[in-house]
C-alpha positions as CSV (number, residue, x, y, z in Angstrom):
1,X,5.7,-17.7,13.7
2,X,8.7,-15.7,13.4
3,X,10.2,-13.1,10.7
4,X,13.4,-12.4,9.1
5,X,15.6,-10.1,7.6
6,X,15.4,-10.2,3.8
7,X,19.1,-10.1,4.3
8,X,19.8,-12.1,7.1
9,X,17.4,-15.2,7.5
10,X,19.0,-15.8,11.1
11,X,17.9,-12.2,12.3
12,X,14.4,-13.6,14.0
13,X,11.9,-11.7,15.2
14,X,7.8,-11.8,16.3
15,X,5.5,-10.4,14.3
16,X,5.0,-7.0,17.2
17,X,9.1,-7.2,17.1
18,X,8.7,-6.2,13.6
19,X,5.8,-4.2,13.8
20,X,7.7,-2.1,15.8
21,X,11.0,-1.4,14.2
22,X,9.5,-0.9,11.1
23,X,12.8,-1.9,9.3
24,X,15.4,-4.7,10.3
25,X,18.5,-3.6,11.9
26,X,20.9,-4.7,8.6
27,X,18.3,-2.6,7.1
28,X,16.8,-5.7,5.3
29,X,12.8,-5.4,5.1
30,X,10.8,-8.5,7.9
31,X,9.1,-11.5,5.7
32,X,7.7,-14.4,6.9
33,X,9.9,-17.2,7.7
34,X,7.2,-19.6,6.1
35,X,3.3,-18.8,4.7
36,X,0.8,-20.6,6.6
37,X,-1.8,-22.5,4.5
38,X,-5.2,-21.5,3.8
39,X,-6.5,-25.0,3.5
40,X,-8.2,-24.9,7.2
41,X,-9.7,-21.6,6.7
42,X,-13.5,-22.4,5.4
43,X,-13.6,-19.0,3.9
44,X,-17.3,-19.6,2.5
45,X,-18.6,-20.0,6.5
46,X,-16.8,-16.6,7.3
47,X,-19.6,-13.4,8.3
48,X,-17.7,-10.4,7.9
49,X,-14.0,-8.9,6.2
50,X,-13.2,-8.3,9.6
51,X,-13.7,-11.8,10.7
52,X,-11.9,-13.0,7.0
53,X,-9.0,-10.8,8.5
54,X,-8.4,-12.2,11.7
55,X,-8.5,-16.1,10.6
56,X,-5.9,-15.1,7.9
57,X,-4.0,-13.2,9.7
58,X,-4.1,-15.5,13.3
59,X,-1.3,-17.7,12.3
60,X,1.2,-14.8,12.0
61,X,0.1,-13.7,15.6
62,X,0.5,-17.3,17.0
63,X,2.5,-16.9,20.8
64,X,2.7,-13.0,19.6
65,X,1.9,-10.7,22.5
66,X,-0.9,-9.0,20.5
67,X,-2.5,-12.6,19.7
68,X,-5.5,-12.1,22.4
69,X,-5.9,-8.5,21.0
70,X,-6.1,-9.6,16.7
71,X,-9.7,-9.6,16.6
72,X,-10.4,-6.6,18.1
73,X,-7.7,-4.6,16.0
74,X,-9.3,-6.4,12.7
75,X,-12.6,-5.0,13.6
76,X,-11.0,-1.4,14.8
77,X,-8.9,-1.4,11.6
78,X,-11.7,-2.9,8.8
79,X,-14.9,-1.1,9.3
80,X,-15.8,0.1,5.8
81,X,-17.1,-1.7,2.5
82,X,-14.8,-4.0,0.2
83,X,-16.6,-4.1,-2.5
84,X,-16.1,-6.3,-5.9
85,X,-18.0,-4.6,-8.7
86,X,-18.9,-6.8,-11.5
87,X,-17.9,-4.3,-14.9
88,X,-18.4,-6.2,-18.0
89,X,-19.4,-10.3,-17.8
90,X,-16.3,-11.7,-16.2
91,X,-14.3,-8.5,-15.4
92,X,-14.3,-7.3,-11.9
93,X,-13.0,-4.3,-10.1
94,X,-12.2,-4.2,-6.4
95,X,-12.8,-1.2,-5.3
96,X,-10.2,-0.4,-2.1
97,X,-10.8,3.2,-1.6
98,X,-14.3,3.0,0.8
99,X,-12.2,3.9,3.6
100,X,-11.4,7.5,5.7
101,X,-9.0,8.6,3.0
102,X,-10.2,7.2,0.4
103,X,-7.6,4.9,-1.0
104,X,-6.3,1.5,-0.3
105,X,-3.8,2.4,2.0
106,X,-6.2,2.5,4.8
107,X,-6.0,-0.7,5.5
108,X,-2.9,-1.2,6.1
109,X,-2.8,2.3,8.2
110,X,-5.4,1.5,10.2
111,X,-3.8,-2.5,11.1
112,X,-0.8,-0.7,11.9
113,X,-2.1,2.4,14.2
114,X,-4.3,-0.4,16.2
115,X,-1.8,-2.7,16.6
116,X,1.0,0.0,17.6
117,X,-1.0,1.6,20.3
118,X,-2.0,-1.8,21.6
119,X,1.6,-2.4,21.8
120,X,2.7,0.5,23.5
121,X,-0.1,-0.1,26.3
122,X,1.8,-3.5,27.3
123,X,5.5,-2.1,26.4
124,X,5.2,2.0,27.5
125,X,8.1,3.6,24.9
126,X,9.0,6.5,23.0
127,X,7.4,6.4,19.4
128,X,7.8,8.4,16.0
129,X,6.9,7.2,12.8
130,X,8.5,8.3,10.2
131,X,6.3,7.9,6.8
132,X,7.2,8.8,3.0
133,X,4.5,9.7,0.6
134,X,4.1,9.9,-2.8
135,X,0.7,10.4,-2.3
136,X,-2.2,8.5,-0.7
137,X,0.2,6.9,1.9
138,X,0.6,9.8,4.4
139,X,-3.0,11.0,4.4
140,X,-3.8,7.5,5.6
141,X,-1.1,7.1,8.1
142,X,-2.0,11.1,9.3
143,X,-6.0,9.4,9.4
144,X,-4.9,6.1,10.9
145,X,-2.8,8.2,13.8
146,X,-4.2,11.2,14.4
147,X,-4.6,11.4,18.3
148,X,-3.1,7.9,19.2
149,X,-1.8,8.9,22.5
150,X,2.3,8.6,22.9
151,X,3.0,8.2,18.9
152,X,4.5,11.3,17.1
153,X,4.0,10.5,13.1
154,X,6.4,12.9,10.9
155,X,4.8,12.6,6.8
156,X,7.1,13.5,3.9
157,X,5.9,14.3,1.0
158,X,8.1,15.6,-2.3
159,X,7.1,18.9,-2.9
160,X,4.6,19.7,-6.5
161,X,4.2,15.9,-6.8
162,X,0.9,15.2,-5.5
163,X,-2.2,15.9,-6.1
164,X,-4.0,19.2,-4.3
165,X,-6.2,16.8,-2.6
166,X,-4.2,14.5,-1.5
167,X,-1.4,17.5,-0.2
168,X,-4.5,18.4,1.9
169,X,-5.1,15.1,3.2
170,X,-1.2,15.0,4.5
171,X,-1.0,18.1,5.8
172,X,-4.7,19.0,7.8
173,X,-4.0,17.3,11.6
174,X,-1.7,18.8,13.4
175,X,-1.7,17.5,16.6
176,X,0.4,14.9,17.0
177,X,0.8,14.9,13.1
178,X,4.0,16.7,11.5
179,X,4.4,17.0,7.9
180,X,7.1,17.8,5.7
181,X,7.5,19.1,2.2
182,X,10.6,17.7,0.8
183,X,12.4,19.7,-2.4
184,X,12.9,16.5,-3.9
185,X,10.9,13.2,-5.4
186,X,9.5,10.3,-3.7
187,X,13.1,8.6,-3.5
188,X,14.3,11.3,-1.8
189,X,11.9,11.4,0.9
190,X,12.2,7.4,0.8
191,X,16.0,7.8,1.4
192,X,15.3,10.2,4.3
193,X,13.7,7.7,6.1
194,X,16.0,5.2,5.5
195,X,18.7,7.2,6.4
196,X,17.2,8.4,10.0
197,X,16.9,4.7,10.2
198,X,20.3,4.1,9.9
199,X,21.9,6.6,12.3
200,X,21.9,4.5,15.4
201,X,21.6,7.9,17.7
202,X,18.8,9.3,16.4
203,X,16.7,6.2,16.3
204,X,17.5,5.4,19.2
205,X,16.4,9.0,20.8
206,X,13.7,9.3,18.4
207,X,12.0,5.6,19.3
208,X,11.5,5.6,15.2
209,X,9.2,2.9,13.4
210,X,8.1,3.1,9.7
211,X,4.4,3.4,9.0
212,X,5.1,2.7,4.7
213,X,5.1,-0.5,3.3
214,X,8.2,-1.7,4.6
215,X,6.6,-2.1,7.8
216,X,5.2,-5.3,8.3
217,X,2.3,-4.0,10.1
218,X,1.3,-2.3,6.6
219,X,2.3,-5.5,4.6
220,X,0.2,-8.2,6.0
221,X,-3.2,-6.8,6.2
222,X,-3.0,-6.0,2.5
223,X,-2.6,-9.9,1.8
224,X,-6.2,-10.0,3.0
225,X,-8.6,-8.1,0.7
226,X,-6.6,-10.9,-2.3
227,X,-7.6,-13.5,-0.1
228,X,-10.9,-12.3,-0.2
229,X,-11.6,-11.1,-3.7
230,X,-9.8,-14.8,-5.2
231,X,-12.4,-16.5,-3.1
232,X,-15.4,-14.3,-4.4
233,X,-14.9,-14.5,-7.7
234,X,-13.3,-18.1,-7.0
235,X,-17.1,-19.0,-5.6
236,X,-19.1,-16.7,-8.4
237,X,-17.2,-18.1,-11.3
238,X,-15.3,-21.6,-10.5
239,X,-11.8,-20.3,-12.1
240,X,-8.9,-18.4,-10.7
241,X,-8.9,-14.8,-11.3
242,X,-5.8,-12.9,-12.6
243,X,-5.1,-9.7,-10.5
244,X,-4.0,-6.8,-12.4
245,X,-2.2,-3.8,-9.7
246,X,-1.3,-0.6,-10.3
247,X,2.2,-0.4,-8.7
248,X,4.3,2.0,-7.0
249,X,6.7,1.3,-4.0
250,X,5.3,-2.4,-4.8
251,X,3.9,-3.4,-1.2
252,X,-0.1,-3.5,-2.7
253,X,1.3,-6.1,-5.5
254,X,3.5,-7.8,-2.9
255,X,0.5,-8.6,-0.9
256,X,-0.8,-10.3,-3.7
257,X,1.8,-12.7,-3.8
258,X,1.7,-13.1,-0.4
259,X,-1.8,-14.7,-0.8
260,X,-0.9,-16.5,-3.3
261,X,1.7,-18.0,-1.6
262,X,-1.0,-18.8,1.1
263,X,-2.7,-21.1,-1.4
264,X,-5.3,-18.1,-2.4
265,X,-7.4,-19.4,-5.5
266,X,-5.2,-16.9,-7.9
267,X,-4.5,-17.9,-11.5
268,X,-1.8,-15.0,-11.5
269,X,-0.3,-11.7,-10.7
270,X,0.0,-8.2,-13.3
271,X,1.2,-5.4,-12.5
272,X,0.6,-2.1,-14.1
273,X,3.3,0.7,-13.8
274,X,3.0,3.8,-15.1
275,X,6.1,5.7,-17.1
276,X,8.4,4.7,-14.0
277,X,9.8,1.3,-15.9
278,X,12.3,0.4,-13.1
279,X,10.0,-3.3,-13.2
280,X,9.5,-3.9,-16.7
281,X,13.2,-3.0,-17.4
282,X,14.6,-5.4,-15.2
283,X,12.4,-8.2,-16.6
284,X,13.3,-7.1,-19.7
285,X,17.2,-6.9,-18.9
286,X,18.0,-9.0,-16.4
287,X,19.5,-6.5,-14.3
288,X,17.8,-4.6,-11.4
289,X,18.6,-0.9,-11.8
290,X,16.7,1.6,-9.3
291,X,16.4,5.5,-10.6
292,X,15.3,8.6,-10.0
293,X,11.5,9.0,-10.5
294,X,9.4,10.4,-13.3
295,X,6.2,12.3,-12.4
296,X,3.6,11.8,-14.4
297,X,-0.8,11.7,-13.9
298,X,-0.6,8.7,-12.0
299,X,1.5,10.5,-8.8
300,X,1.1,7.9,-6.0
301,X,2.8,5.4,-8.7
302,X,6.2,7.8,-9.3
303,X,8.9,5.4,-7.7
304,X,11.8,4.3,-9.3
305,X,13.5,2.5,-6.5
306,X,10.7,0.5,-5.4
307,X,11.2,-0.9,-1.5
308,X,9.3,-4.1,-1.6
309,X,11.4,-5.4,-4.4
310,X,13.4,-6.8,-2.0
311,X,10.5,-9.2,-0.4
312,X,10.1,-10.0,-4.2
313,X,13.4,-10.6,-4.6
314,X,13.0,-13.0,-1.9
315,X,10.6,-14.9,-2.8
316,X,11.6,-15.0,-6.5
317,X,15.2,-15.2,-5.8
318,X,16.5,-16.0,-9.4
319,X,15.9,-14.1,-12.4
320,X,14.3,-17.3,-14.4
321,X,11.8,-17.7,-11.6
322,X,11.1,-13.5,-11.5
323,X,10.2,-13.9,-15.1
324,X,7.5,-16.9,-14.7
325,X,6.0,-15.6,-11.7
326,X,5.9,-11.4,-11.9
327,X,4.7,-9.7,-15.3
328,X,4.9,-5.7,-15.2
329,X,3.5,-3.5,-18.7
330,X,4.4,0.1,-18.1
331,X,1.4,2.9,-18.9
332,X,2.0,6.4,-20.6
333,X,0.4,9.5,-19.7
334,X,-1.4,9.9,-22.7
335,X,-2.9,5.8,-22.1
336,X,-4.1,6.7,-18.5
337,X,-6.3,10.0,-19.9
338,X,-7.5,7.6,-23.0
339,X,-8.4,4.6,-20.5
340,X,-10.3,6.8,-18.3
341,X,-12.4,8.3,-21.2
342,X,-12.8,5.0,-22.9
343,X,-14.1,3.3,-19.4
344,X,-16.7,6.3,-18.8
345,X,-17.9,6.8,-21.9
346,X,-18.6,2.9,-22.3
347,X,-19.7,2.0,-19.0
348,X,-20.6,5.0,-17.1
349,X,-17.6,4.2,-14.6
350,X,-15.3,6.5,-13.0
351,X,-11.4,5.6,-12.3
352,X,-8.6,7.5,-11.1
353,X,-5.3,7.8,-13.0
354,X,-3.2,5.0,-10.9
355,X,-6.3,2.5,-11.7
356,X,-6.7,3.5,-15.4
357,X,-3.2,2.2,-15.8
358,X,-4.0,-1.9,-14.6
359,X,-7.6,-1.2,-16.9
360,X,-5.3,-0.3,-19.9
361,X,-3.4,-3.5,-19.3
362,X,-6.6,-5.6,-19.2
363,X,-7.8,-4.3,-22.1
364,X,-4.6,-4.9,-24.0
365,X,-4.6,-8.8,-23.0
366,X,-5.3,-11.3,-25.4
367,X,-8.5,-12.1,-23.0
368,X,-9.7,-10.0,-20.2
369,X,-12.4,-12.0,-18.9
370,X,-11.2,-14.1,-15.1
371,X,-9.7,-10.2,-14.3
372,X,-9.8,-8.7,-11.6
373,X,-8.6,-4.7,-11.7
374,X,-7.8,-3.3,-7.8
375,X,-8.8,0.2,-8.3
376,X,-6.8,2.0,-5.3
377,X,-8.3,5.4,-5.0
378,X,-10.9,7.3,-5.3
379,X,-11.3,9.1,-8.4
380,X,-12.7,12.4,-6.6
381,X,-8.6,12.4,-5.0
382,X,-7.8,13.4,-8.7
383,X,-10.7,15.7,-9.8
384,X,-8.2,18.0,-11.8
385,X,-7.2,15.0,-14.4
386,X,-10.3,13.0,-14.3
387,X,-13.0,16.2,-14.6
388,X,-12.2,17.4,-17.8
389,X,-11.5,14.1,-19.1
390,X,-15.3,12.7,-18.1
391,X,-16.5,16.6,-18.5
392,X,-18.8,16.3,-15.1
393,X,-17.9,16.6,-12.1
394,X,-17.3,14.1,-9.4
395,X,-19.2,13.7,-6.3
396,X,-16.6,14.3,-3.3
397,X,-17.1,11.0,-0.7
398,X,-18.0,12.5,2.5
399,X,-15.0,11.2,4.9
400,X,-12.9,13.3,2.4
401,X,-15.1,16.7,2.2
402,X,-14.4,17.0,5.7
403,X,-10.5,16.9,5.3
404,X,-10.3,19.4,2.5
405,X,-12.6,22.2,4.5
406,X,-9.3,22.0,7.9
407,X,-6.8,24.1,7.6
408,X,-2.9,23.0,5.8
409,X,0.1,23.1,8.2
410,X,3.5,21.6,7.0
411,X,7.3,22.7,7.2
412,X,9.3,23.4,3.8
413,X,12.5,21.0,4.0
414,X,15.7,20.0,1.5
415,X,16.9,15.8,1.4
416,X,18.9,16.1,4.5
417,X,16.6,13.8,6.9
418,X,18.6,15.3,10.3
419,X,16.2,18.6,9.6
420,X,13.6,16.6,10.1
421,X,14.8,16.5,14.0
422,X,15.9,19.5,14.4
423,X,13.0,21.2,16.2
């Protein structure tokens, strides 16, 4: 199996190539050169997630260097609960925040550290990972490689845009762990990275790979826990679910389609935004126009210049085709603190803000029964919007009161990503 440039399908590369230049030299973002099919993988004689992982995720390894090494890095990586909760007759919820840092993005953190310090055991090299944040990202990454001998990880985050919580959760390891608080949004800590990726010198000197979703690394494990949940309900039910995804920097959703593409039993793919319309615009228009971010409740969400559009582009090349296969409903502030009332005081459920927006879309559709809502953090990460809204307090999962009791180091910087290396 090789991978290519998103803008250049005769750049080829292996899957730990990719892993470990995080983005392609044209700058263009690794995808698959073809999806493997599903149709030999007996999903219903599978054990375990971790097991589920590997035979998913095999046929991207195939004559990679870390192909004798998958299952053990599938078992390192996925050793917490996926659970599907059944809400209301045929309305699920996949819960994806059971992990260390208690959102979704510790799966694809935890692949990624595995698989990276595997790789540097074989091929000994300099290493810094250089992560943006507009939230849950860089607590996972700071979790996933805290203490990996011979990696350096530098997390930006934009400065009064996440949640107290979740600032802890970036900024508590030292070690081996940097973080920096940008005096910008999202994009500008986005465009950082990009931009250190860019100057040839410094990422050459610097050894610099990309722990967000634009690495590879991050991408493909997320395909999984669709591939699993489609099959659940698939087996529970005898129809296809539709997924509905809250959506940010878009590599959660693009996973999604990445299953489906594998021949996952999906009927079809929503996404939920939040006030950041950068999606539902360009459906509506026809033309693509990135932006400056909006912040609003649901934080991890605020991107206007999503990455992984580009791997969406490239699968859904034309506009005509975009239209048929993505749908994207944008969710006001005032929506997300309704939808979490609504959902507790009905059902007894807690949700954080970034899943209340893909609830409000399911309970706007004509029929929300085959759904399936990903719910991508824990609500405890957001105790300041969700408290007073529920009026009790949430019980703080245990992984995370550890984090919040170690003490905050990180370094104030502007949008100039050549501060970020001078130390």
């Amino acid at each position: 199996m090789k991978f290519v440039s998103t803008r250049n399908a005769s750049l080829q590369v292996t899957a730990s190539e990719a892993i470990l230049q995080g983005l392609a030299p044209d700058g263009g973002l690794y995808v698959p050169e073809s999806f493997p099919s599903l149709a030999t993988v007996n999903v219903h004689e599978i054990s375990s997630y971790p097991e589920l992982a590997f035979e998913v995720l095999a046929p991207f390894f195939e004559d990679d260097v870390l192909k004798d090494d998958l299952a053990e890095i599938c078992i390192d990586a996925f050793n917490f609960p996926v659970p599907l909760v059944k809400l209301h007759e045929k309305q699920m919820i996949l819960e994806l925040y059971h992990g260390p840092t208690a959102a979704f993005k510790d799966f694809g953190a935890r692949f990624l550290a595995s698989s990276m310090e595997k790789l540097l055991k074989k091929q000994p090299r300099k290493l810094t990972i250089l992560v943006a944040t507009s939230g849950d990202t860089g607590g996972a990454v700071a979790s996933a490689f805290a203490g990996r001998k011979g990696i350096e990880v530098k997390v930006l985050f934009p400065k009064g845009r996440v949640s107290a919580r979740q600032q802890q959760q970036l900024t508590c390891w030292g070690g081996n762990i940097k973080a920096y608080e940008v005096d910008g949004s999202f994009d500008d800590c986005q465009k950082m990275v990009k931009d250190a990726f860019m100057d040839a010198k410094v990422s050459k000197e610097w050894g610099l790979s990309s722990a967000n979703s634009i690495n590879l690394g991050r991408l493909l494990p997320q395909s999984v826990y669709y591939v699993y949940a489609s099959y659940l309900y698939h087996g529970a039910y005898g129809v296809k679910p539709t997924f509905i995804i809250p959506s940010g920097n878009v590599g959660n959703s693009c996973g999604a389609y990445w299953a489906f593409s594998m021949g996952s039993p999906i009927e079809r793919i929503a996404l939920a935004v939040n006030a950041n319309k950068t999606i539902p615009d360009y459906l509506k228009e026809g033309e693509y126009k990135p932006r400056q971010s909006i912040a609003t409740l649901a934080n991890a969400m605020d991107v206007g210049s999503p990455s992984n559009m580009e791997r969406l582009f490239n699968l859904y090349g034309d506009i005509a085709t975009f239209r048929k296969m993505v749908s994207a409903t944008s969710v006001d502030d005032e929506s997300i603190k309704a939808t979490i009332k609504e959902v507790y005081d009905e059902l007894g459920y807690v949700i954080c803000p970034h899943t209340a927006t893909a609830e409000r879309v399911r309970r706007d559709l004509p029929s929300s029964d085959d759904t399936i809502v990903v719910s991508t953090a824990h609500p405890a990460k957001f105790e300041a919007v969700v408290e007073p809204l529920i009026g009790t307090q949430i019980p703080v999962p245990e992984a995370l009161a550890s984090l919040l009791a170690k003490k905050s180091e990180f370094k104030s910087v502007g949008c100039d990503y050549r501060e970020l290396f001078a130390e």
